[in-house]
Phi, psi and omega in degrees: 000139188269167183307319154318305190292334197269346163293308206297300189339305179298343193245332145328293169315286154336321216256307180284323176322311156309326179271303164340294202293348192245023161263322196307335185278004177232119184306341205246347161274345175275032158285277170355294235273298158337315202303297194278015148254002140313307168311120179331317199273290162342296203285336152332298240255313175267313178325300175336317208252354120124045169265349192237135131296113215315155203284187175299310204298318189275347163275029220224276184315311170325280161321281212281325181295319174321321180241036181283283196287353165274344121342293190289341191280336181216052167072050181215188186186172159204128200281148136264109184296298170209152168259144136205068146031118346283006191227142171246142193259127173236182251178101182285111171274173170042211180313322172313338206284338189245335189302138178297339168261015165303347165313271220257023152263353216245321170291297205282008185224262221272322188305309184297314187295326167320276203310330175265358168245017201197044191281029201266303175302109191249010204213113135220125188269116140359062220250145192252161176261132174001281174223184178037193205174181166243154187263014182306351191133167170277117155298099185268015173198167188288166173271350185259357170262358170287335181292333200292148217242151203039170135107352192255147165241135186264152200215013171114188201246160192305320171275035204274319174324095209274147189253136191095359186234139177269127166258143181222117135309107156308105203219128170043057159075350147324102184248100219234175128305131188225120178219155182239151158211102187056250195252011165280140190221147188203121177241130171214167195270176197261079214220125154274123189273013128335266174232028190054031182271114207328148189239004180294344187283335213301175169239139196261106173220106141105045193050068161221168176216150181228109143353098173296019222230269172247026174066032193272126171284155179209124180298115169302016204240302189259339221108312178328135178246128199273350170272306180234125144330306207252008141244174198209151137275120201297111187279174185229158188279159213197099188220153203237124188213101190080232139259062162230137168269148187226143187228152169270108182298150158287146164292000000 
């Protein structure tokens, strides 16, 4: 942009700033004035010029795109599903939808970044997709726990893993769960997110696990819990380097 365009811009800027401030002084005109920066073209129009702070929605949008190309780097993406205060709803596309650490990309990656561009927002849910998934493959770990730099603990080698059978384990003090399906491995910690009671007893059928205590069900693939939808068990990063399996405690 040449020097001409960019004074009138800068003299543009000014010019509505000055008319915002002497509006601000008659209450019923900055009432108008809110009314008429609802409108698309308006709110457009002042954001250019950087008189409005960004809206919830577009800072919604923001958090997400931040953690768009670490998501695309391993086939995956995520929509936004709704905004509604206190809580955003979003959608795992592609490889994420399926991958066994979607769990645990959707805390340590999209949730945190909502929460951390958005701290209006105390609730974001997950919405599972219907059917289908993708068909890009196994993930054995979230892309946002491949960055993490330490901090792995080695826990034996992939065949040390019985396939379909739970291993429970000590790891940092840590009482975890080990569950394998063919060359995928899910570490959650050993807590039923009931009443916390260890679940390792529990029976093991078809990658489901049932609580031995109250009968709380969990997919071993997410965590997800098939009895109440709105807990989980808390997974831990899970990564296979040759054959040594190695798992990352969560903070």
């Amino acid at each position: 942009m040449g020097a001409y365009k960019l004074a009138i811009e800068a003299l543009n800027a000014e010019a509505f700033r000055r008319l915002i401030r002497a509006l601000k002084t008659d209450p019923a005109a900055l009432a108008a004035m809110q009314a008429a920066a609802k409108d698309e073209v308006v709110y457009a129009v002042l954001r250019r010029y950087e008189l409005l702070k960004p809206s919830l929605n577009e800072r919604v949008e923001q958090a997400l795109d931040s953690v768009r190309p670490m998501l695309k780097s391993h086939g995956g993406d995520v929509e936004l599903v709704g905004v509604r205060p206190p809580s955003v709803e979003v959608r795992f596309k592609g490889a994420c939808d399926s991958c066994p650490a979607s769990t645990l990309t959707f805390h340590a990656g999209v949730k945190k970044a909502l929460q951390d561009g958005c701290p209006e927002i105390t609730e974001v849910i997950q919405v599972k997709r219907m059917a289908g998934g993708s068909e890009n493959g196994v993930r054995f770990v979230s892309p946002f726990a491949l960055n993490a730099e330490g901090n792995w603990n080695p826990v034996g080698i992939l065949s040390d893993f019985a396939d379909g059978a739970i291993h429970a384990i000590e790891v940092g003090g840590q009482k975890v769960i080990l569950s394998r399906n063919g060359a995928s491995i899910t570490c959650f910690q050993n807590a039923c997110a009931h009443l916390g009671f260890p679940i390792h007893d529990g029976e093991v059928a078809n990658g489901i696990i049932t609580c031995p205590h109250h009968g709380f069900q969990y997919d071993l693939a997410s965590g997800e819990c098939l009895t109440a939808p709105e807990v989980q068990l808390q997974p831990h990063a899970v990564r296979i380097v040759g054959s040594k399996v190695e798992i990352r405690i969560s903070a």
